[in-house]
C-alpha positions as CSV (number, residue, x, y, z in Angstrom):
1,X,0.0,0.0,0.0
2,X,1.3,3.5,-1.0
3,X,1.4,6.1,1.3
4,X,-1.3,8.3,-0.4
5,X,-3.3,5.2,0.4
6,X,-2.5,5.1,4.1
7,X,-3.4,8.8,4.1
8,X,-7.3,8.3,2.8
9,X,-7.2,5.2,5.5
10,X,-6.1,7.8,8.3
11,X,-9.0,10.1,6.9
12,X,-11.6,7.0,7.1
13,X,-10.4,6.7,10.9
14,X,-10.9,10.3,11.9
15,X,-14.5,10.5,10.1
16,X,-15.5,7.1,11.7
17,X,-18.6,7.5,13.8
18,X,-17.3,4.3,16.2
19,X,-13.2,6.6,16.5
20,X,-12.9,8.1,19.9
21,X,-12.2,11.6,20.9
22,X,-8.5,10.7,21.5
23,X,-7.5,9.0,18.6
24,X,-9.3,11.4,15.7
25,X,-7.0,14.0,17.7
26,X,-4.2,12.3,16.4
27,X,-5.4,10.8,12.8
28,X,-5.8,14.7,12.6
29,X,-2.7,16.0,14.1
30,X,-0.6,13.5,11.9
31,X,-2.6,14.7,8.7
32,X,-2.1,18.1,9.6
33,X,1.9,16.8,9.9
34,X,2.6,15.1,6.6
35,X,5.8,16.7,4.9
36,X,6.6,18.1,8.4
37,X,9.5,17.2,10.5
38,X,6.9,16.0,13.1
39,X,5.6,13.6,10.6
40,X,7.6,10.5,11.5
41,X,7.4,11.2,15.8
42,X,3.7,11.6,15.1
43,X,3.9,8.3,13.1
44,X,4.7,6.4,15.9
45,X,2.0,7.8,18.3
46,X,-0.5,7.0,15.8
47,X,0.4,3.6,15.1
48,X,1.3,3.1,18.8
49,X,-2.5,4.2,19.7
50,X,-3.6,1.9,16.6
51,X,-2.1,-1.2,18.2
52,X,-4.4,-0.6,21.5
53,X,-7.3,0.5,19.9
54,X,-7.9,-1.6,17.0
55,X,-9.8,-4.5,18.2
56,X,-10.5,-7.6,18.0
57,X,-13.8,-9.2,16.5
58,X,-14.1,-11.3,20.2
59,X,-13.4,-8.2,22.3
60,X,-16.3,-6.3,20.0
61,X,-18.5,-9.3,20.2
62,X,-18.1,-9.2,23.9
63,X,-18.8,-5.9,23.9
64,X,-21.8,-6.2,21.6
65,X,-23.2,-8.5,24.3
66,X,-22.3,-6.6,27.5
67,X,-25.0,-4.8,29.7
68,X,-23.1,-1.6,28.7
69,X,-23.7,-2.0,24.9
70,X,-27.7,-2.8,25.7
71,X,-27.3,0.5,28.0
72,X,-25.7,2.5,25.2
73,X,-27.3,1.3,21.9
74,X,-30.6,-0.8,23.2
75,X,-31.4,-4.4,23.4
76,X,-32.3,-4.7,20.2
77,X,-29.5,-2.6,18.2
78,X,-27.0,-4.1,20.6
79,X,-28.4,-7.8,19.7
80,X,-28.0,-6.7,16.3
81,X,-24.6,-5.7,16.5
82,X,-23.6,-9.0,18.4
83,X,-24.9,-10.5,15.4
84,X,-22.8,-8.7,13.0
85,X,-19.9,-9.5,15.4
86,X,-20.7,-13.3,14.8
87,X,-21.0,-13.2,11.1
88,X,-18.3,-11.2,10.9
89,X,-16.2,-13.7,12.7
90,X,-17.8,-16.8,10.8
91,X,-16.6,-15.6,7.5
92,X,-12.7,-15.4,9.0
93,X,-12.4,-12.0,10.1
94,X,-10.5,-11.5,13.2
95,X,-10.7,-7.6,13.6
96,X,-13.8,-5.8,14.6
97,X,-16.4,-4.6,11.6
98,X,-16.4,-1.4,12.4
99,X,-15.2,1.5,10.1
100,X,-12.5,2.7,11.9
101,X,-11.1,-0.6,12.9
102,X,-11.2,-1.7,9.3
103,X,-9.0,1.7,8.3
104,X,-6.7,0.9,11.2
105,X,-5.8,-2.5,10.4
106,X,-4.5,-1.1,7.0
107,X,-2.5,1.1,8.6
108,X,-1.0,-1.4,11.0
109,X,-0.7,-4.3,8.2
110,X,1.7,-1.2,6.2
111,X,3.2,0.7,9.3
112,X,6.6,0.3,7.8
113,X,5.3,2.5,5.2
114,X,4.3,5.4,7.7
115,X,8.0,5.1,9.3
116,X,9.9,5.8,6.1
């Protein structure tokens, strides 16, 4: 993947509904950063934060069928989304479905790219 790729990823992170506060702060930060000489120290942090944040399909799953996800989204959205988790995870997958977790594992499989 080209770096011009990773950039659009980074964009699909930060515009993610499911991306918290702290990490579109940093998808930002490091855009705002490209062909700076705080481009490859912000590199780092984001792919540092990427490696905690992206998660797993069983940790979303879990999630998905948590009290706190019934509290936040409803039984019925929440049972939906644990359903998604499962087909998700039938099919292969092994990182959540969700937008940004899908843009962040591009960016982590292509990190090297990031630190050139």
């Amino acid at each position: 993947m080209d770096k011009q790729t990773l950039i659009e990823k980074v964009k699909e992170i930060v515009s993610a509904p499911s991306c918290y506060e702290g990490l579109r702060k940093l998808g930002e930060d490091w855009l705002a950063a490209i062909g700076t000489d705080a481009e490859k120290k912000l590199s780092e942090k984001l792919i540092a934060a990427l490696k905690e944040d992206v998660s797993s399909i069983d940790a979303s799953l879990a999630f998905f069928q948590s009290d706190e996800a019934k509290s936040i989204f409803g039984n019925e959205e929440a049972a939906n989304l644990a359903k998604k988790a499962e087909e998700f995870k039938a099919a292969g997958n092994k990182i959540c479905f969700c937008p940004a977790c899908q843009a962040g594992k591009a960016v982590l499989e292509n990190a090297s790219v990031l630190l050139k």
